[in-house]
C-alpha positions as a Python dict, from the first residue, in 0.01 Angstrom:
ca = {
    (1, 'X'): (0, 0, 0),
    (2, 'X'): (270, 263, 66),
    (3, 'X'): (359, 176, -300),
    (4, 'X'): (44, 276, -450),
    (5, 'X'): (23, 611, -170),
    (6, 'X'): (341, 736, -323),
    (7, 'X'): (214, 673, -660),
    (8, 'X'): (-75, 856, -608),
    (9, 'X'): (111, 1144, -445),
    (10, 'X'): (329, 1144, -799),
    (11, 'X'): (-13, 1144, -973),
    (12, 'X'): (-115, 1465, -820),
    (13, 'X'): (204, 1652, -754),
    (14, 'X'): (201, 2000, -929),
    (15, 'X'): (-184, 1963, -946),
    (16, 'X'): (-293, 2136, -679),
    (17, 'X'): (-449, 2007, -370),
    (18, 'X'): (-657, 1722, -515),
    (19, 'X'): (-1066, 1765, -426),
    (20, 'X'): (-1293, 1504, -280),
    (21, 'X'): (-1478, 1339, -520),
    (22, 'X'): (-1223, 1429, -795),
    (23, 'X'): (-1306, 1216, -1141),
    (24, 'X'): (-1120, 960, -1277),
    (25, 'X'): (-1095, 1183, -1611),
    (26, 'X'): (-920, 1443, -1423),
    (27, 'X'): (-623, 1171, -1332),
    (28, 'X'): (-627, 1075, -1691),
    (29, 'X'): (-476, 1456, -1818),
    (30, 'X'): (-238, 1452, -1572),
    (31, 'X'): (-69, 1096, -1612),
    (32, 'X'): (-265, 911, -1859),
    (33, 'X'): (34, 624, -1845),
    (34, 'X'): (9, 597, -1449),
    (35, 'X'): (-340, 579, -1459),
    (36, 'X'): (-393, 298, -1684),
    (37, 'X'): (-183, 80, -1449),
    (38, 'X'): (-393, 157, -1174),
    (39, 'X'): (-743, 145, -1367),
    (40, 'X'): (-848, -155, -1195),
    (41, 'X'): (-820, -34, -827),
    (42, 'X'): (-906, 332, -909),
    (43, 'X'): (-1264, 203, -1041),
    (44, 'X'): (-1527, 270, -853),
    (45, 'X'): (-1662, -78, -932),
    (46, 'X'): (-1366, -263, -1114),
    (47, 'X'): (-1495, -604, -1260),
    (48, 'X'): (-1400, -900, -1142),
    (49, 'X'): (-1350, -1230, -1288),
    (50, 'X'): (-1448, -1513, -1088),
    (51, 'X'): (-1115, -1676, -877),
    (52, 'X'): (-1314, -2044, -980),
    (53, 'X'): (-1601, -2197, -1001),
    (54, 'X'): (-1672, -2279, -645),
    (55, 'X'): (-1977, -2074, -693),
    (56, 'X'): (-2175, -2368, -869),
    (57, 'X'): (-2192, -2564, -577),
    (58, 'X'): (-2396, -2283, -362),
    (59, 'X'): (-2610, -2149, -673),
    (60, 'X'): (-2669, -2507, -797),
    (61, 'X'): (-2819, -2580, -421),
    (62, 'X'): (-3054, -2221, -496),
    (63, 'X'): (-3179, -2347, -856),
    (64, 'X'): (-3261, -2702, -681),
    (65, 'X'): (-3482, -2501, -452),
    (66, 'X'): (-3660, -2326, -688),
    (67, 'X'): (-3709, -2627, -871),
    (68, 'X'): (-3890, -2786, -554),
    (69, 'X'): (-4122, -2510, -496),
    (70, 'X'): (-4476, -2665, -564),
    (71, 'X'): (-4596, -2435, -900),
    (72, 'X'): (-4277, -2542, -1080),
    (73, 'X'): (-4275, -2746, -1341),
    (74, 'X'): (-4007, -2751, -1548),
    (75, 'X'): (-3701, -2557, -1490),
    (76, 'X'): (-3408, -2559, -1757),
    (77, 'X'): (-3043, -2364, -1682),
    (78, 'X'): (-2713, -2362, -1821),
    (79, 'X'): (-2393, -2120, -1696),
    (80, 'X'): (-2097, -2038, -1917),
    (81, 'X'): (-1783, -1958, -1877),
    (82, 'X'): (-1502, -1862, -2107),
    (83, 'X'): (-1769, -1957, -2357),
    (84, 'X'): (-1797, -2324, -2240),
    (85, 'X'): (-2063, -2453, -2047),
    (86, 'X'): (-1973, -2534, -1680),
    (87, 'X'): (-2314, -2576, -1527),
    (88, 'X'): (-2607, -2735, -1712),
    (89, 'X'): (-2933, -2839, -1533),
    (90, 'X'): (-3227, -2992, -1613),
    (91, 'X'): (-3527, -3075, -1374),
    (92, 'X'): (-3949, -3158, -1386),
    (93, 'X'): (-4139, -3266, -1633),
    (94, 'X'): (-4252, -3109, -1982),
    (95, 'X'): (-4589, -3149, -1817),
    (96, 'X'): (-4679, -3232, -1462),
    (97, 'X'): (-4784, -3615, -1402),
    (98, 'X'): (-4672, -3670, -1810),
    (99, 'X'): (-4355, -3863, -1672),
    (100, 'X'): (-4178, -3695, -1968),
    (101, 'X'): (-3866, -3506, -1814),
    (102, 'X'): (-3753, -3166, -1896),
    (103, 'X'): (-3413, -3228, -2123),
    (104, 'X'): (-3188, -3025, -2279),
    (105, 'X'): (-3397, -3036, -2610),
    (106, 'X'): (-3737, -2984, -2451),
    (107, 'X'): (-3893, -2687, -2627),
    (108, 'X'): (-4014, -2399, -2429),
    (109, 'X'): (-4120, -2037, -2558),
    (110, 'X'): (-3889, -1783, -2617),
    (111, 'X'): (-4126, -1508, -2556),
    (112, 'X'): (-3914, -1196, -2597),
    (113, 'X'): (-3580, -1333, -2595),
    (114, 'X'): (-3705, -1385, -2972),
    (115, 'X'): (-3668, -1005, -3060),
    (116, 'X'): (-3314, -1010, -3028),
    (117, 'X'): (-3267, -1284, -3278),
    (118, 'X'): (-3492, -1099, -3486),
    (119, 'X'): (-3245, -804, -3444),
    (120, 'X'): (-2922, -1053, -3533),
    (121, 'X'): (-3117, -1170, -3837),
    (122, 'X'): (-3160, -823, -3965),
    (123, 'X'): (-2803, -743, -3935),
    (124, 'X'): (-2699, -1061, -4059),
    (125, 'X'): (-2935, -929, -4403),
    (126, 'X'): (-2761, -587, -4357),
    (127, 'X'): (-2399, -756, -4323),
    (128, 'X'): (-2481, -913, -4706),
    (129, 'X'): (-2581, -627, -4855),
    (130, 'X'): (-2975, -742, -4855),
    (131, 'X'): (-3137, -488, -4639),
    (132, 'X'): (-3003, -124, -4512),
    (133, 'X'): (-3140, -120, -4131),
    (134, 'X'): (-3109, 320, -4141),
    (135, 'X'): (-3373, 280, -4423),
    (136, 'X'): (-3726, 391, -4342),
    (137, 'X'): (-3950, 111, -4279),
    (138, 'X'): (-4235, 188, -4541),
    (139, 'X'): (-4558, 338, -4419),
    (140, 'X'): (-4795, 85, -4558),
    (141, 'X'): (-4606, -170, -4326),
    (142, 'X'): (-4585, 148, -4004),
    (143, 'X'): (-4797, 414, -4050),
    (144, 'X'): (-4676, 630, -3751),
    (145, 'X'): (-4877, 955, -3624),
    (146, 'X'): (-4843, 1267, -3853),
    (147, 'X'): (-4640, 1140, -4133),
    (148, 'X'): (-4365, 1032, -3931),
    (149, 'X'): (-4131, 752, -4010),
    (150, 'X'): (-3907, 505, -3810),
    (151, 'X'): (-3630, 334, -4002),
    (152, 'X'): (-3594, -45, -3930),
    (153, 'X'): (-3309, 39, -3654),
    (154, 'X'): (-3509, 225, -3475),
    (155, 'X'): (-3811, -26, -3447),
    (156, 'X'): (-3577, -324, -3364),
    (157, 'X'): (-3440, -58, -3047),
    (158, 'X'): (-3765, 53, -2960),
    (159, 'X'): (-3720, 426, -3049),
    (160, 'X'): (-4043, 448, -3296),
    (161, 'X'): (-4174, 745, -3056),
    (162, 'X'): (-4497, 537, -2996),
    (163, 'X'): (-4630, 526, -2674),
    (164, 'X'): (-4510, 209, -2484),
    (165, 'X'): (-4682, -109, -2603),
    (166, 'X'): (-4921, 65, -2864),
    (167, 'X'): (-5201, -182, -2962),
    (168, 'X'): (-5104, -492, -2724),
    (169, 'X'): (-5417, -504, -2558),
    (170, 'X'): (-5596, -524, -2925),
    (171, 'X'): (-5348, -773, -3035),
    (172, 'X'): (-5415, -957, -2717),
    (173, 'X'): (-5776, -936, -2755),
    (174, 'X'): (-5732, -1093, -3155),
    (175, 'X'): (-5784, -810, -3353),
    (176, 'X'): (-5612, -911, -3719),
    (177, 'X'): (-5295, -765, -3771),
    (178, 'X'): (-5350, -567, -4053),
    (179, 'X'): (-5618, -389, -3922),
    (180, 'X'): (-5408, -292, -3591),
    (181, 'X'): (-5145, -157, -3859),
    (182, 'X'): (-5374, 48, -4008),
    (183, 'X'): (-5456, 215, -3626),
    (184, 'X'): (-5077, 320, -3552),
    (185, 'X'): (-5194, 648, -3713),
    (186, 'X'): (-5423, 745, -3437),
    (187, 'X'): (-5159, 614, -3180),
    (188, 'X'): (-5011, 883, -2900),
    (189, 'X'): (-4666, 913, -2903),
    (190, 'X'): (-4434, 1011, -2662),
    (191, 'X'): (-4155, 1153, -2892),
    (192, 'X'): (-4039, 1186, -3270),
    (193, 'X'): (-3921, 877, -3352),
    (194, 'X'): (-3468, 813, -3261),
    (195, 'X'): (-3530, 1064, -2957),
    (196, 'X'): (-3627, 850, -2741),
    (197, 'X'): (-3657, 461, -2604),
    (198, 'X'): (-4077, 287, -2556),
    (199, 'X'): (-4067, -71, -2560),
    (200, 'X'): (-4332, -222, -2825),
    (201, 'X'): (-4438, -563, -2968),
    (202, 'X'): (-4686, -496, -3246),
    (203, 'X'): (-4410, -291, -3492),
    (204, 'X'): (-4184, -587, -3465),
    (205, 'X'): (-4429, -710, -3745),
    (206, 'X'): (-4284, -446, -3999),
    (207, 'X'): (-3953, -665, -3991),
    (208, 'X'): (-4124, -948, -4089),
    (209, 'X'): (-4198, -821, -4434),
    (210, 'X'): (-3799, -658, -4461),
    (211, 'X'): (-3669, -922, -4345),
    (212, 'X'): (-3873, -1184, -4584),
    (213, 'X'): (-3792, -979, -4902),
    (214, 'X'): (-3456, -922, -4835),
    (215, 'X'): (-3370, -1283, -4786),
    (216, 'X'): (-3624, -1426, -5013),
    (217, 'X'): (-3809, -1627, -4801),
    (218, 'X'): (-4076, -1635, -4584),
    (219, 'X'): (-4017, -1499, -4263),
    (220, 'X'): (-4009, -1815, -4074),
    (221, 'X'): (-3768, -2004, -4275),
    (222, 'X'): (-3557, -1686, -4293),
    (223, 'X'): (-3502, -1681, -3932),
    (224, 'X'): (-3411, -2070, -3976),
    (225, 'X'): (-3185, -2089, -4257),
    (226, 'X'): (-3003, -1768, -4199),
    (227, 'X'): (-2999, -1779, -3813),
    (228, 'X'): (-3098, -2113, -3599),
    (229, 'X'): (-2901, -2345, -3906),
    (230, 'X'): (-2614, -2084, -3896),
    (231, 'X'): (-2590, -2106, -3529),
    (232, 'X'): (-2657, -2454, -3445),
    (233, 'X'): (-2980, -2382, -3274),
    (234, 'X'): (-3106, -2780, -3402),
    (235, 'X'): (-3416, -2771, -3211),
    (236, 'X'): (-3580, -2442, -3269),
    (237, 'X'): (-3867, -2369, -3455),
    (238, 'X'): (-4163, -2086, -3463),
    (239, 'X'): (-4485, -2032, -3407),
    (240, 'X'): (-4756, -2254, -3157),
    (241, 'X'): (-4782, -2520, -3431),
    (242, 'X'): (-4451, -2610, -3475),
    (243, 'X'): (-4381, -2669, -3081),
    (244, 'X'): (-4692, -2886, -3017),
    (245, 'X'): (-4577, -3144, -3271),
    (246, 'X'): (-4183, -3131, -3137),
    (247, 'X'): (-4121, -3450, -2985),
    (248, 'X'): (-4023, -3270, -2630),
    (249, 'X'): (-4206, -2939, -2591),
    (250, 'X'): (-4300, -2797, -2218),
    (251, 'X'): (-4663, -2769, -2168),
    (252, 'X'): (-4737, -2371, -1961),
    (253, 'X'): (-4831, -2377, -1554),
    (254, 'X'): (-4973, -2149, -1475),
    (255, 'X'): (-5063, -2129, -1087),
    (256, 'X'): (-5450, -2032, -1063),
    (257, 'X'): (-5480, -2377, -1316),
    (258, 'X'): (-5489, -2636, -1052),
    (259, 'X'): (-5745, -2895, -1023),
    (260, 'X'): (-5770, -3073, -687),
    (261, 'X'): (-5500, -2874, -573),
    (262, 'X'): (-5274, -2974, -813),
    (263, 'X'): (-5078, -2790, -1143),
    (264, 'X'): (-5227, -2864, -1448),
    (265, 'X'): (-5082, -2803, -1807),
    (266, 'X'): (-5234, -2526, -2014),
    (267, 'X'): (-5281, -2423, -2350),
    (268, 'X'): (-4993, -2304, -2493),
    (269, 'X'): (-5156, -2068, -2779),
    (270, 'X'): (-5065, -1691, -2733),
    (271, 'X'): (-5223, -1363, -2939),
    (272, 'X'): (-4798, -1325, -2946),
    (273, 'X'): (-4776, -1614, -3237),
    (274, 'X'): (-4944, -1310, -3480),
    (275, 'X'): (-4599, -1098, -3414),
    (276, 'X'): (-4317, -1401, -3390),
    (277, 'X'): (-4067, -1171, -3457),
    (278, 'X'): (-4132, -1054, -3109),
    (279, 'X'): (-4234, -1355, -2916),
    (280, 'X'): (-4261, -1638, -3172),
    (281, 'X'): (-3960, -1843, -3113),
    (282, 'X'): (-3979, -2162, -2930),
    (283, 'X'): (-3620, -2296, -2844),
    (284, 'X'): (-3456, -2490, -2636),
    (285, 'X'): (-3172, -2527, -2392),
    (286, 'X'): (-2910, -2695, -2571),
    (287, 'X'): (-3028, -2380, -2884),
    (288, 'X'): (-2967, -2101, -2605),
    (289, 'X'): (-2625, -2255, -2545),
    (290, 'X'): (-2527, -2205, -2893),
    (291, 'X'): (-2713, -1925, -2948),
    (292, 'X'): (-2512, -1749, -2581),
    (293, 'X'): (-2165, -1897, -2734),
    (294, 'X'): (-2262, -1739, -3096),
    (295, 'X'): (-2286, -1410, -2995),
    (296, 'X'): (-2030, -1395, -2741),
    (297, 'X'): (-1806, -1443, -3045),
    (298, 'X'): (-1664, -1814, -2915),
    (299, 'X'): (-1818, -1992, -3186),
    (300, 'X'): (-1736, -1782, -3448),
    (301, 'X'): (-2047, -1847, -3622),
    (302, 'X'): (-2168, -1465, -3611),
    (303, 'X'): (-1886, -1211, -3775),
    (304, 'X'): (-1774, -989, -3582),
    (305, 'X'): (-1905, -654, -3726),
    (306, 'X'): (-2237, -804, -3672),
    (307, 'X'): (-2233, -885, -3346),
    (308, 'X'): (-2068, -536, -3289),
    (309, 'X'): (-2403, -373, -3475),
    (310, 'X'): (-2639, -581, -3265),
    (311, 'X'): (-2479, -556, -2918),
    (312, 'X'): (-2427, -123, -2953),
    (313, 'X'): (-2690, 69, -2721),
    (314, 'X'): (-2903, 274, -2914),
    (315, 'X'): (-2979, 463, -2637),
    (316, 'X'): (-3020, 491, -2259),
    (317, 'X'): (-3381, 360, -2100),
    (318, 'X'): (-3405, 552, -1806),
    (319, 'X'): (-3742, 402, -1762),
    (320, 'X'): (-3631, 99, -1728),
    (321, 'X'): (-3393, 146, -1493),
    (322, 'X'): (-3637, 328, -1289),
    (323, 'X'): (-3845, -56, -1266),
    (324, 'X'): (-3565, -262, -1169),
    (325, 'X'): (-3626, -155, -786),
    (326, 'X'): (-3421, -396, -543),
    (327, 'X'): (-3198, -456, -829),
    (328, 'X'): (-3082, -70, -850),
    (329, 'X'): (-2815, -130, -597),
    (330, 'X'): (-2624, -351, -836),
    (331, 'X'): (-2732, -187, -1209),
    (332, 'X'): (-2635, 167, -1269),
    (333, 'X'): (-2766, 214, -1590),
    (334, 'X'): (-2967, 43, -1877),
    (335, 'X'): (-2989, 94, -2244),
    (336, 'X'): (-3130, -125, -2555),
    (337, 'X'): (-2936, -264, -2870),
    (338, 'X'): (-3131, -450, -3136),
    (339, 'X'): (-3345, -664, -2988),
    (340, 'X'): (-3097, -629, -2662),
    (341, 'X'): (-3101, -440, -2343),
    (342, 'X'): (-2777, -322, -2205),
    (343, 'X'): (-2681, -343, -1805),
    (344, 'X'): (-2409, -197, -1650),
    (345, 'X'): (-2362, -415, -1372),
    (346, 'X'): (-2133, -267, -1098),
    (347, 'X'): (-1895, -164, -1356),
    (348, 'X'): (-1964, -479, -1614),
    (349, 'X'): (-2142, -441, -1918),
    (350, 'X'): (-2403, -693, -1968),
    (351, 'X'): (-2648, -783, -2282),
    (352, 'X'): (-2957, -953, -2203),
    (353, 'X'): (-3351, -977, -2231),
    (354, 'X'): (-3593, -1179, -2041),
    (355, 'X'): (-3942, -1312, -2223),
    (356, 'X'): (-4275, -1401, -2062),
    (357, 'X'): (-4591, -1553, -2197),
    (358, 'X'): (-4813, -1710, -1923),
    (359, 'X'): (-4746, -2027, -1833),
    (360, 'X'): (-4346, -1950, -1959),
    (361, 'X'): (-4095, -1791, -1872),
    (362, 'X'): (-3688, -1706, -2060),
    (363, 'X'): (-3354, -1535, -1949),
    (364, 'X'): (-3034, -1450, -2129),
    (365, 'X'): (-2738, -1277, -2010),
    (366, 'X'): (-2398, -1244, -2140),
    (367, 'X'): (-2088, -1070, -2021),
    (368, 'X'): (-1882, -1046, -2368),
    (369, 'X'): (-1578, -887, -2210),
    (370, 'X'): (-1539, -1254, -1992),
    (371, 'X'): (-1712, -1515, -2221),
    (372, 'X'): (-1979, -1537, -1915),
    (373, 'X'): (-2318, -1642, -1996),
    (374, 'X'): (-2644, -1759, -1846),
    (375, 'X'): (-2927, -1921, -1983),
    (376, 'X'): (-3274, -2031, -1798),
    (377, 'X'): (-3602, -2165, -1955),
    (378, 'X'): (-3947, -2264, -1772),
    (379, 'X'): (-4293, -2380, -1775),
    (380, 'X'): (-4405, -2220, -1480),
    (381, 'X'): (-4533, -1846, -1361),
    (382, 'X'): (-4423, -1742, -1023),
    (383, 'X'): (-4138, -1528, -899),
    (384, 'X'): (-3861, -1733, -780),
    (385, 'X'): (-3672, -1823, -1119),
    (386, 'X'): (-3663, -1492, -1215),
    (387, 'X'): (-3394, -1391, -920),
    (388, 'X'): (-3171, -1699, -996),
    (389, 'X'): (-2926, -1494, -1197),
    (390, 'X'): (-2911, -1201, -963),
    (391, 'X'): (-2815, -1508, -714),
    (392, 'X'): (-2582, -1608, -953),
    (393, 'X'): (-2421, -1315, -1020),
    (394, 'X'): (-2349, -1242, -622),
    (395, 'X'): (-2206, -1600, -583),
    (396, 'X'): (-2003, -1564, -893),
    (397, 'X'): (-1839, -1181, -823),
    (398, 'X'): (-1894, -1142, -427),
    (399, 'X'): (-2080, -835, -494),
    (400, 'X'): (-2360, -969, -260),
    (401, 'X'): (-2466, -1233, -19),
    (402, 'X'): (-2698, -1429, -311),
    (403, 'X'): (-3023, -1408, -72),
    (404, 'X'): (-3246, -1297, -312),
    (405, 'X'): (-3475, -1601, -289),
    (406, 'X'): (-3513, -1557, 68),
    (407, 'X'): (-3633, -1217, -12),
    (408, 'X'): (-3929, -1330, -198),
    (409, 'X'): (-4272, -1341, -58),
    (410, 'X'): (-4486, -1561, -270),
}
């Protein structure tokens, strides 16, 4: 330490009497040299890699407990590391009483972890010349309030300007999608569109049309041959009717279904299936692996300018850092990408978006810099799986005690 203290005199000497509170920018003009070999402890919240993997053990004892609580059903979760796998877990049944265990192949919905392989398809178009993403998105496909219009980047970062999910609760109630196109002209909005971040659902659909012309296929198989077969992502498909005939697809729990008691499976058919480019996929473990590993570059099945396009913030959310309550002490600041959010997690930047349809549940995170990842899939509603990667991420850095669970009051 008295190394560093007469280091940090040098750093300051001729500067004046340094002032409380003084910014690590201000250290930079002085000795930019010095200061990059003390980065690290001059942080205010350096990252840390993990010393091992002795974390597992603890966090694979919370993920068995959540997997015991009596609405679970079937609970699927994988951690990586250096972009391999070290922790892959599997538990309950696709449906309760089937006798059909959850595997790594099961199917489950992807709810809104689809949009952001919607958003790498689109620059994967871009990347070979098919599509230009800073192109408007025509207005017979958005017609936006007083003539405005959003260019496909801005729709797959949720900056068209609309009010926050414009026409969900039509789409939810089963009005036809193009007749809910035709009422985004008589939609409030909350800015011009680029100046400013509201999440939406329903303009996803505009990308389905781009994206289908500029790879000259139907949507569907688009997002197939250019993405899941790219990627290795075997088992995932789109749309209701292609997961009820997979030979292992999770049936949805949700908790006020019970008969006697007991959980019964639901009906897996969501008003989402009429905008799959923003909940449609259905995927399953071992495809969230490889889709994690392909875009934190390990794979090398994404190029790298792509992955650079898809993972850049197109803006802070300050709303949505706002919502994340208890988990404010250990995010300092949100943003979204294509399809993407962006955390900065005491001092690490993180990419990630969870998905929910009832009855389901989906989480991705990855930590490029470190080749960290986690995955989690389930049939299930209720609280508790959703705080298994803040857990996580307190066992794996020390940042916390990993007592979320016991937080919860369900």
């Amino acid at each position: 330490m008295r190394g560093l203290s007469v280091i940090l005199g040098l750093l300051f000497l001729g500067t004046g009497t340094a002032v409380a509170g003084q910014s690590p920018a201000f250290v930079v003009q002085v000795s930019p040299a010095i200061y990059a070999a003390l980065e690290p402890t001059l942080m205010l919240h350096p990252p840390r890699r993990p010393t091992g993997l002795d974390y597992l053990d603890p966090f694979r004892r919370r993920v068995e407990e959540v997997a015991g609580r009596d609405y679970m059903a079937g609970l699927a979760i994988a951690v990586i590391e250096n972009g391999e796998p070290v922790f892959v877990y599997t538990s309950g049944e696709e449906a309760i009483g089937s006798g059909r265990p959850v595997t790594e192949n099961t199917l489950f919905r992807a709810a809104s972890v689809s949009k952001g392989m919607t958003g790498t398809l689109m620059a994967l178009l871009e990347y070979e010349g098919r599509l230009n993403l800073l192109d408007d998105v025509p207005r017979e496909l958005l017609p936006l309030p007083n003539g405005r219009a959003a260019t496909a980047e801005q729709v797959l970062a949720q900056r068209t300007g609309l009010i926050p999910h414009a026409l969900d609760r039509q789409m939810e109630a089963g009005i036809d999608l193009y007749d809910l196109r035709n009422r985004f002209r008589s939609q409030r909005t909350v800015c011009r569109p680029g100046q400013c971040y509201s999440y939406q659902n329903v303009t996803y659909a505009s990308l389905e049309t781009l994206g289908a012309q500029a790879a000259g296929l139907p949507f569907e198989l688009a997002m197939r041959a250019w993405l899941f077969e790219r990627i290795g992502m075997n088992d995932a498909t789109i749309g209701v009717d292609d997961l009820v005939t997979a030979d292992s697809w999770a049936r949805p729990h949700r908790r006020r279904d019970r008969v006697d008691g007991q959980l019964v499976a639901g009906d897996p058919e969501s008003a989402y299936d009429t905008t799959v480019s923003a909940a449609g996929v259905n995927v399953s473990l071992s495809d969230m692996i490889a889709y994690a590993r392909a875009h934190l570059g390990v794979s090398q099945r994404l190029p790298r300018a792509v992955l650079d396009r898809v993972h850049a913030s197109a803006g802070d959310t300050p709303e949505q850092t706002r919502r994340l309550y208890r988990l404010s002490d250990r995010i300092e600041s949100t943003g979204y990408a294509l399809g993407w959010r962006t955390y900065n997690w005491n001092g690490r930047e993180l990419l990630t978006h969870s998905g929910y349809l009832s009855g389901y549940g989906a989480q991705i995170y990855l930590e490029p810099a470190t080749g960290f990842a986690y995955v989690g899939l389930w049939n299930a509603d209720g609280d508790a799986p959703w705080w298994l990667f803040p857990t996580l991420m307190d066992l794996r850095t020390g940042d916390g005690p990993g007592d979320w669970l016991d937080q919860l009051d369900e």
